[in-house]
C-alpha positions as CSV (number, residue, x, y, z in Angstrom):
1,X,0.0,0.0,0.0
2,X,1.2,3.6,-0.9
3,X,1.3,6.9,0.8
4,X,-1.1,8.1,-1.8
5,X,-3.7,5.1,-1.7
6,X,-6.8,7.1,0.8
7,X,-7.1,4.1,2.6
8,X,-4.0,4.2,4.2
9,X,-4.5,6.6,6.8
10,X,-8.0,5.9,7.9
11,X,-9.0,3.1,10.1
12,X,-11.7,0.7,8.9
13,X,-14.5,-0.3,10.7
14,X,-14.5,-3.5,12.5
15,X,-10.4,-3.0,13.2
16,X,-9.7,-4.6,16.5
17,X,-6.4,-4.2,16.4
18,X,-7.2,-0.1,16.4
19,X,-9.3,-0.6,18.9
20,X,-7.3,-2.5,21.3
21,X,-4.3,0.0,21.1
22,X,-7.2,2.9,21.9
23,X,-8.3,1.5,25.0
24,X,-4.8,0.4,26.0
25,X,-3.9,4.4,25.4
26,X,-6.8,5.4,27.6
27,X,-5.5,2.9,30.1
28,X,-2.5,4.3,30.8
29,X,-3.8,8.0,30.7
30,X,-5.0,9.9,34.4
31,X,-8.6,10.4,34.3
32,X,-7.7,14.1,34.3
33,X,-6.0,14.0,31.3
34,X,-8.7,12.0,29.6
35,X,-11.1,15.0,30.8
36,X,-8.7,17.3,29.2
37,X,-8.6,15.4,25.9
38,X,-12.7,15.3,26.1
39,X,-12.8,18.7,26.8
40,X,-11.0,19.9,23.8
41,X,-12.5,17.8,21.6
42,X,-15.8,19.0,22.7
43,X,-14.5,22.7,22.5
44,X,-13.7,21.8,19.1
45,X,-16.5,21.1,17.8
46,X,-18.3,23.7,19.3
47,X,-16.5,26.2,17.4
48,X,-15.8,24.5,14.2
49,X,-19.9,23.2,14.0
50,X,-21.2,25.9,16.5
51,X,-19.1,28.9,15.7
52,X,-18.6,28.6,19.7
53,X,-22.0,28.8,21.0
54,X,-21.7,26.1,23.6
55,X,-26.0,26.8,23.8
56,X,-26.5,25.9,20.7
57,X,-24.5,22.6,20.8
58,X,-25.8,21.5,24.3
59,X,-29.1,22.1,22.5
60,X,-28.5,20.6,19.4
61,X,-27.0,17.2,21.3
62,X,-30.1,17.5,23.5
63,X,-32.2,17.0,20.6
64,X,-30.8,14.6,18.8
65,X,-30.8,12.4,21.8
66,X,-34.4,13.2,22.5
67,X,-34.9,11.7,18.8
68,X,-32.5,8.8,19.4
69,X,-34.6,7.6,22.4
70,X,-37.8,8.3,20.5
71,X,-39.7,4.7,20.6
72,X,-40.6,4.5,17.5
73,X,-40.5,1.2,15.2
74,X,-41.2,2.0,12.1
75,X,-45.2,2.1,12.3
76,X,-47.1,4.7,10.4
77,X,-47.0,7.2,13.2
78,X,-44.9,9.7,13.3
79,X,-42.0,10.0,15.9
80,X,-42.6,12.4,18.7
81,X,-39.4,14.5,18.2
82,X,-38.1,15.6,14.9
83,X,-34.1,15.1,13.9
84,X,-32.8,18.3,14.3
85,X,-31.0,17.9,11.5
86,X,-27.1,19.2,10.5
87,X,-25.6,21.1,12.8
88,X,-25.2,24.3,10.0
89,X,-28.9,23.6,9.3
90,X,-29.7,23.7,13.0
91,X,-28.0,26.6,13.4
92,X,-29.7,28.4,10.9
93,X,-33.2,28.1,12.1
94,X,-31.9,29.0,15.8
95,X,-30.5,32.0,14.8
96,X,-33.6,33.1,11.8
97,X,-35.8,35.4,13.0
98,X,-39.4,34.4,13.0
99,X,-41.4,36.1,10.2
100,X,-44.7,34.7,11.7
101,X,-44.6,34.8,15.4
């Protein structure tokens, strides 16, 4: 495999190996330092999807688990809670002023 084949920088699903060398990682990291790395990573997609309004992601993530844990199973009636959609999307109808309010 060469540098230029795409493949060879991404992991593929069902890779135990990559797995196994993650958790041993997180083994030997403090659970401070695993908050840290959490932290960032969360940080980071705040402002990369969010344009850092940590608001606007806690709601976004509270939505999209409301719709995860909506019961439904595939019957004809609709879910409860709507998928909120792409972050950029859900952003934009956060931040859109009501024309009809």
């Amino acid at each position: 495999m060469s540098r230029a084949d795409p493949t060879h920088t991404r992991f593929t699903q069902g890779n135990t190996y990559a797995a196994e060398g993650g958790r041993a990682r997180a083994a030997k990291l403090s659970p401070e330092r695993r908050r840290e790395i959490a932290r960032a990573g969360w940080l980071g997609r705040v402002r990369r999807q969010f344009g850092g309004d940590v608001d606007a992601a806690r709601a976004y993530i509270a939505d999209l688990g409301r719709w995860a844990g909506d019961p439904y199973d595939g019957d004809p009636v609709p879910r409860i809670y709507p998928h909120p959609g792409e972050p950029s999307e859900y952003r934009a109808r956060l931040y859109q002023l009501p024309l009809f309010g």
